[in-house]
C-alpha positions as CSV (number, residue, x, y, z in Angstrom):
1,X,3.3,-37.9,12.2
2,X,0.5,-39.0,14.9
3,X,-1.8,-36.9,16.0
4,X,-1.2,-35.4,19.9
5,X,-3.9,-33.4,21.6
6,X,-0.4,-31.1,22.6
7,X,0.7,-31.0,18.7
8,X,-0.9,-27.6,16.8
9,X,-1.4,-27.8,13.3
10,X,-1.9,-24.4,10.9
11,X,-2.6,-24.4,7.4
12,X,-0.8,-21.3,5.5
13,X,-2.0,-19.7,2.5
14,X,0.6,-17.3,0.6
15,X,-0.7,-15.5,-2.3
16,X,0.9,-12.1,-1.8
17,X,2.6,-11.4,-5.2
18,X,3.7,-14.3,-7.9
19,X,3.9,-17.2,-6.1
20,X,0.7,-19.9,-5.3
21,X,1.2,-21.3,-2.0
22,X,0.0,-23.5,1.2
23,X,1.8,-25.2,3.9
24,X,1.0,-27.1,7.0
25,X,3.3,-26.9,9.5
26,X,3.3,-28.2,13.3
27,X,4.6,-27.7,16.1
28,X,4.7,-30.6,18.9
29,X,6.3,-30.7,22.5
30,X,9.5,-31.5,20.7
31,X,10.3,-28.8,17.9
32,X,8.1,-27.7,14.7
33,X,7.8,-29.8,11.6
34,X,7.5,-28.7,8.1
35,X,4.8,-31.5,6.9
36,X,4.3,-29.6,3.5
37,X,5.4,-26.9,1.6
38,X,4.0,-26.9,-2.0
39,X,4.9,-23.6,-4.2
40,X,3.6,-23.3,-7.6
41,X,5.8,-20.3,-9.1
42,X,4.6,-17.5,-12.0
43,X,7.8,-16.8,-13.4
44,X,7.1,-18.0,-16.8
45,X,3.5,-15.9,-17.0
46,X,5.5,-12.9,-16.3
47,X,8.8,-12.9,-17.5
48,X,7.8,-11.9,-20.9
49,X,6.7,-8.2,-19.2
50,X,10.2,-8.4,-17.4
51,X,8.2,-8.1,-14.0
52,X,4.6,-9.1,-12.2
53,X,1.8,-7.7,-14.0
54,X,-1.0,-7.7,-11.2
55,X,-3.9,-8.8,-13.0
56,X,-2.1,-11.8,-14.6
57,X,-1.2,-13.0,-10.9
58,X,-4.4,-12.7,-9.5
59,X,-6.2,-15.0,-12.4
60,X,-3.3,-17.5,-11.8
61,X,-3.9,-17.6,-7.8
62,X,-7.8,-18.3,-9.3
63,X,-7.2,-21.1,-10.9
64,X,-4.4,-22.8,-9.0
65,X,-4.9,-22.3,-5.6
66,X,-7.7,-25.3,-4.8
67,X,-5.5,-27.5,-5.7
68,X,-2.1,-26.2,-4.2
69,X,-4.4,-26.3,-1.0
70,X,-5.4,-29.9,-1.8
71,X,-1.6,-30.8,-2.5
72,X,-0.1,-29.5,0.8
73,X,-3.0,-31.1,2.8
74,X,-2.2,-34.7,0.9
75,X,2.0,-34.1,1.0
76,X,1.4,-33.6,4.9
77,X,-0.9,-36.6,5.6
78,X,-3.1,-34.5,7.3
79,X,-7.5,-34.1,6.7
80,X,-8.5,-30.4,7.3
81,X,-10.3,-31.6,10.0
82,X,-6.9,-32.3,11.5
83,X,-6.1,-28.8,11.1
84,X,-6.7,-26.6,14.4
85,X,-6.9,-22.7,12.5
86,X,-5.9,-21.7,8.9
87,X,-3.6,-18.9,8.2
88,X,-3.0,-16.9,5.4
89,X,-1.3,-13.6,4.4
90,X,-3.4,-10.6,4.3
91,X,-0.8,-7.6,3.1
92,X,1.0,-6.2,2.2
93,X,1.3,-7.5,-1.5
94,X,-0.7,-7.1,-4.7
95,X,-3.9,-6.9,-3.5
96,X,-5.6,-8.5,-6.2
97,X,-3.3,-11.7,-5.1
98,X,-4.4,-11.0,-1.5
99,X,-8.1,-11.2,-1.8
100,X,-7.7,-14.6,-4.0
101,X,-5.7,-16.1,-0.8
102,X,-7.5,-14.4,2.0
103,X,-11.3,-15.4,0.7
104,X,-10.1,-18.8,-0.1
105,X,-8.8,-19.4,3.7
106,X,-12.6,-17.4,4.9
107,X,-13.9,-19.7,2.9
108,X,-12.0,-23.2,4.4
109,X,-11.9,-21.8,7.8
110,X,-15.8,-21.2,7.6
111,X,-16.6,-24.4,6.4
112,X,-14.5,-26.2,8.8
113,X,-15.2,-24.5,12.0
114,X,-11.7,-23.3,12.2
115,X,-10.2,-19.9,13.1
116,X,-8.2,-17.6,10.6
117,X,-5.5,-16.0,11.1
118,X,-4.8,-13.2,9.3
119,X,-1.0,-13.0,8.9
120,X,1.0,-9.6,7.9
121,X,3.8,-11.5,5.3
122,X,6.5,-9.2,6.6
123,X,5.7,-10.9,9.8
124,X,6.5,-14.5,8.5
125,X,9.5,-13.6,7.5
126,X,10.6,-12.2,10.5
127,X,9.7,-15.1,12.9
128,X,10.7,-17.7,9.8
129,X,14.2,-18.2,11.9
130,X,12.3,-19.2,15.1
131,X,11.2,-22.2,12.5
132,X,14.4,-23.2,11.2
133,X,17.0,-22.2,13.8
134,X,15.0,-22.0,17.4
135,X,15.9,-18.4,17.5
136,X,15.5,-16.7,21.0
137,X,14.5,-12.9,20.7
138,X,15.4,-10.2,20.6
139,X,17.7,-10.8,17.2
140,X,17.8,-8.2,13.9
141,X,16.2,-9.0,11.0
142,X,17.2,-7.6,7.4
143,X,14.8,-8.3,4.8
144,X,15.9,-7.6,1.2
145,X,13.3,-8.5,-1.4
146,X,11.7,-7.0,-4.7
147,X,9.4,-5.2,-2.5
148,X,11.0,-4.9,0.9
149,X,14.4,-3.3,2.1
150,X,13.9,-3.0,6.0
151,X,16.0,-3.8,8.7
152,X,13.7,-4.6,11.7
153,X,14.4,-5.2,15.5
154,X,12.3,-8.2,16.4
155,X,11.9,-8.0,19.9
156,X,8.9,-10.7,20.3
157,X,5.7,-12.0,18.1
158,X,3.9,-8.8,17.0
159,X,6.9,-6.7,18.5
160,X,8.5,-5.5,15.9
161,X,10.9,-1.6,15.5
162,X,12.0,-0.7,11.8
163,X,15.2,0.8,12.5
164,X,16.1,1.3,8.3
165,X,14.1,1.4,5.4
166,X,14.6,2.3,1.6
167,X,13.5,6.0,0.8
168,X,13.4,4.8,-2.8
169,X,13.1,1.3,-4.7
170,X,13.3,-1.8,-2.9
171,X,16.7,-4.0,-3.7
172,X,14.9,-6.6,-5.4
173,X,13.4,-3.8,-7.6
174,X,16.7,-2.3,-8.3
175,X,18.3,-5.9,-9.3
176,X,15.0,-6.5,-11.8
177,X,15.5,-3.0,-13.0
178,X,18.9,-3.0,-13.9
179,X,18.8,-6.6,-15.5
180,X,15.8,-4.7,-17.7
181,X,18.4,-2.2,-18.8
182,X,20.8,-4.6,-19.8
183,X,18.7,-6.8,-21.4
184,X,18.9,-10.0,-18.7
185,X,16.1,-12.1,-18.6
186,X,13.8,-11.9,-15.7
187,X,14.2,-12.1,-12.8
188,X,16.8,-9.5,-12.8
189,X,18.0,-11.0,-9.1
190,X,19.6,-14.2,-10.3
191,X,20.4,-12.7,-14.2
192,X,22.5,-10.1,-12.6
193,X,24.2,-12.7,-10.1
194,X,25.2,-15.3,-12.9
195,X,26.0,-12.2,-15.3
196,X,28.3,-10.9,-12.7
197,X,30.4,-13.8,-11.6
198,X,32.5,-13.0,-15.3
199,X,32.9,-9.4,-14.7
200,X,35.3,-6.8,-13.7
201,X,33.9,-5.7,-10.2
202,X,36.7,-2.9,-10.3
203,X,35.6,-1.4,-13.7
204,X,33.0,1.1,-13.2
205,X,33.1,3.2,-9.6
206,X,29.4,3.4,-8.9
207,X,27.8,5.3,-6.1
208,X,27.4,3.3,-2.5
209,X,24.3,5.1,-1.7
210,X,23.7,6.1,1.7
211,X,27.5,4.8,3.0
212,X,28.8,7.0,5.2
213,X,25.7,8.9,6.3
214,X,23.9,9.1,9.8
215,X,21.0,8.7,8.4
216,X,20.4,4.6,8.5
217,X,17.7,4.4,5.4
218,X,19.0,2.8,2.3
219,X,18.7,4.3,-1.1
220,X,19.5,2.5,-4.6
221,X,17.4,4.8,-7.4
222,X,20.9,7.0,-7.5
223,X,22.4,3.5,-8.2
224,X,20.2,2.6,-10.3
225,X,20.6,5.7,-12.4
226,X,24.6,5.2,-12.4
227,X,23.9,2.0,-13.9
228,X,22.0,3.2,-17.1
229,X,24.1,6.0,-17.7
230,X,27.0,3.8,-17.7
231,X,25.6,1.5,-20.2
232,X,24.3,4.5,-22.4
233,X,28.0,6.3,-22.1
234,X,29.3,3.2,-24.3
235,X,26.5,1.6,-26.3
236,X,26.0,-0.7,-27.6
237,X,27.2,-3.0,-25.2
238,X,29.4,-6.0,-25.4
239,X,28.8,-8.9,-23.0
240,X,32.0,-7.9,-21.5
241,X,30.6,-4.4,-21.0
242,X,27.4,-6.4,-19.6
243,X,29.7,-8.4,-17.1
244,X,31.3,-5.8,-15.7
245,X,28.5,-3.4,-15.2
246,X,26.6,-5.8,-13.2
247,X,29.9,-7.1,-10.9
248,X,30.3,-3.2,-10.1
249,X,26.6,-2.9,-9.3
250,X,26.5,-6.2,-7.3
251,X,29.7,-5.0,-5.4
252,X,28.4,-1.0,-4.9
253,X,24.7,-3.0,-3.6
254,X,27.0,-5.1,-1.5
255,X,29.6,-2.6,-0.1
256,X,26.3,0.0,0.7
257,X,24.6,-2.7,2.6
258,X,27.2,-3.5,4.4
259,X,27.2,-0.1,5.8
260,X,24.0,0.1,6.8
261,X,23.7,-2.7,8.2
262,X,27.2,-2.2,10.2
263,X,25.2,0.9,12.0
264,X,22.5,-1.4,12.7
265,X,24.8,-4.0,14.7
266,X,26.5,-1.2,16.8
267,X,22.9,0.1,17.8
268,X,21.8,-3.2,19.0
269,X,25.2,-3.6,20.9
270,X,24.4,-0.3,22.5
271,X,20.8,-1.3,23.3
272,X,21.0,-4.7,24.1
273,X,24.5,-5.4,26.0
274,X,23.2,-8.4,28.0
275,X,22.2,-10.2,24.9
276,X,25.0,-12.6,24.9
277,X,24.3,-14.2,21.4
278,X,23.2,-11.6,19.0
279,X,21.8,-12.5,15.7
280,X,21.5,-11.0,12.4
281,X,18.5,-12.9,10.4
282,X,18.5,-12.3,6.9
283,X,15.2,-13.3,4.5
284,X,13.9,-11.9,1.2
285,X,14.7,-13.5,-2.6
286,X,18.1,-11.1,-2.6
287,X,19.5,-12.9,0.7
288,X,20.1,-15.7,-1.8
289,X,23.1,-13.6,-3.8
290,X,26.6,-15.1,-2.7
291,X,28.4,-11.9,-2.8
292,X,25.9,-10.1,-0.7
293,X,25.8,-12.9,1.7
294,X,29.4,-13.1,1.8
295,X,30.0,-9.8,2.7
296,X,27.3,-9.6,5.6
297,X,28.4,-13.0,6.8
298,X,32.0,-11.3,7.2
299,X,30.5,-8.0,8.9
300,X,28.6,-10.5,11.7
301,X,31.8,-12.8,12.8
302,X,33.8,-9.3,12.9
303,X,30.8,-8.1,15.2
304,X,30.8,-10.8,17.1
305,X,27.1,-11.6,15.4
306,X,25.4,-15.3,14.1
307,X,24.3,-15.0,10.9
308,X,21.7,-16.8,10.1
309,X,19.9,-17.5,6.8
310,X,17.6,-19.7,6.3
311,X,17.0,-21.9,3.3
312,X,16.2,-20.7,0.5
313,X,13.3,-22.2,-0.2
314,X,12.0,-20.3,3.1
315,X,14.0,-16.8,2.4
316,X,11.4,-16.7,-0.5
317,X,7.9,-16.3,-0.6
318,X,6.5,-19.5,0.6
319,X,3.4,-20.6,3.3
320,X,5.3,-22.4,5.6
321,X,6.4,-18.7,7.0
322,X,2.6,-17.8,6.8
323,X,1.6,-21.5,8.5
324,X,4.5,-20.6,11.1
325,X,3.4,-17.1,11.6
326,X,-0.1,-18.2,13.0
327,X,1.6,-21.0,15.1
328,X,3.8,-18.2,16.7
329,X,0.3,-16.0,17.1
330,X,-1.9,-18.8,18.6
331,X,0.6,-19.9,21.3
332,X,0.9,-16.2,22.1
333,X,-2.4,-15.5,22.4
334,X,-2.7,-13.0,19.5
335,X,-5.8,-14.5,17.6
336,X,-8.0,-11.7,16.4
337,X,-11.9,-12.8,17.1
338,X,-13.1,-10.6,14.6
339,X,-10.3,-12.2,11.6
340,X,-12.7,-13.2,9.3
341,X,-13.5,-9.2,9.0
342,X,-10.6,-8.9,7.7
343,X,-10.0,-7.0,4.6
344,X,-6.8,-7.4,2.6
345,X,-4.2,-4.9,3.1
346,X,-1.8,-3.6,0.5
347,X,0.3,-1.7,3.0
348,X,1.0,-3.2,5.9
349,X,3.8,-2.0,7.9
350,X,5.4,-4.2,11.0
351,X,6.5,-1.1,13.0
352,X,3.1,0.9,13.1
353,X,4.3,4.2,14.8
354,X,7.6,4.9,12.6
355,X,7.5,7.7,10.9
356,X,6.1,7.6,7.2
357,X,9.1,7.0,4.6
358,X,9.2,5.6,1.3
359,X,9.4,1.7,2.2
360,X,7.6,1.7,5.2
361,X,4.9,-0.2,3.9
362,X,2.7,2.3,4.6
363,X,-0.2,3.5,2.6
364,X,0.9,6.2,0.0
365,X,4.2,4.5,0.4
366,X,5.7,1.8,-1.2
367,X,5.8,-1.2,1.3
């Protein structure tokens, strides 16, 4: 792609948690471009712990991340000088992981003479479907993740209303939890998804947490619980025992988000009737599960809602969000003068005058 004095060009850094990555992404008079999107993934450091040891992931953003950078940069044809600001997540995450990714981009945005921007990862994943899909707002964004269970109006860049969050453990962490229990490899998301698809979905009646209730917040510890005291009630387990306890938990996790999310539709019916085109955006490693997709993809065409998903590879943690992010920022006007005073946040919540609840991303909370 040739250079245009109208084209912007933003290298993202993403360092948040397990995964080592940078993107540069552009955005012409035309559309936006991907140019790169390298992702170097920690899985096999960590599965050995059954989850993300901190320290671990730190030392591997260390020694990898120079030369992801390098990669995306030579994938994309582009010299940094090319490059008008560098972006890069600054929370929430593992902080450890933060302050690798967020010195590095000081570091190239200092030598280059370029801006930072300091990008809130929640935040890329919001505004990911304005990348891939040319979203218009206002549109509803559920993020489901090993961190993050939110449902979030998005109502323009840095314009964000949680209208749901998890008073307990994230989804993710519930999927990676009960895979630990059962003795599925990590990560527990995909382990319980393949594990499932030879089960009896019908066999054990767990809890939907939450269905039912006013109350939009989600809840899966109660879940979670139903899980191991099903599998202790008739140890030691068979793999059909296995199959069946993670179809019931992948359906209960299904059928409760469903629910919720149901409430969430309604509300933004009631509050935005003019929109003609409502969307429901869904990102976060667990939007990848069929049977959970399925069933919101159901609950928007009988709601008269677009569901939209994006890839995969962009539903995860990657830096073409983050890249994107500061794209979205700098054409808005949002640049921080004072970014490279940033310091690394390991809460960071989108919504910054919701009330404090376990999941908000707030400090003392878990984001």
């Amino acid at each position: 792609m040739e250079r245009n004095d109208a084209m912007i060009r933003i290298l993202g850094i993403e360092t948040s948690c397990d995964e080592t990555a940078a993107s540069v992404v552009a955005l012409g008079e035309d559309a936006p471009h991907i140019l790169s999107n390298v992702v170097l993934s920690q899985i096999e450091d960590h599965a050995a712990f059954g989850g993300v040891v901190p320290e671990i992931a730190a030392r591997a953003h260390v020694e990898a991340l120079d030369g992801i950078v390098e990669a995306a940069l030579a994938d994309a044809g582009t010299k940094l000088s090319d490059i008008d600001a560098i972006a890069a997540t600054a929370g929430p995450g593992l902080v450890g992981g933060l302050i690798v990714g967020l010195m590095t981009a000081k570091a190239i945005a200092a030598a280059a003479g370029k801006p930072l921007i300091a990008v809130n990862h929640l935040e890329g994943h919001a505004l990911t479907a304005r990348l891939t899909d040319g979203l218009s707002f206002p549109y509803l964004l559920l993020l489901v993740s090993g961190g993050h269970t939110q449902i979030l109006l998005v109502r323009g860049v840095g314009d964000y209303q949680r209208w749901a969050t998890t008073i307990d453990d994230a989804l993710g962490e519930a999927f990676d939890k009960t895979a630990k229990m059962l003795g599925l490899p990590y990560p527990g998301g995909p382990s319980v998804e393949r594990t499932a698809a030879a089960g009896d979905a019908t066999r054990f009646a767990f809890p939907r947490p939450m269905k039912g209730e006013a109350r939009p917040d989600f809840s899966f510890s109660g879940l979670k619980t139903a899980v191991r005291q099903a599998a202790t009630a008739i140890a030691p387990l068979s793999d059909r025992d296995v199959a069946d306890i993670c179809a019931s938990f992948q359906t209960a996790v299904s059928d409760a988000l469903g629910d919720r999310v149901a409430r969430a539709l309604a509300r933004f019916r009631e509050e935005y009737p003019a929109v003609d085109a409502p969307a429901l955006v869904v990102a976060g490693g667990v939007a990848a599960n069929k049977t959970i997709r399925a069933t919101l993809e159901t609950l928007c065409t009988d709601n008269g809602f677009a569901f939209v998903a994006p890839p995969h590879a962009l539903c995860t943690d990657n830096a073409a969000m983050i890249a994107w992010a500061g794209i979205e920022r700098m054409r808005a006007g949002l640049l921080d003068p004072d970014a490279m005073d940033f310091v690394p946040r390991s809460r960071w919540p989108l919504d910054s005058v919701s009330v404090p609840v376990v999941g908000s991303g707030r400090r003392g909370a878990k984001a």
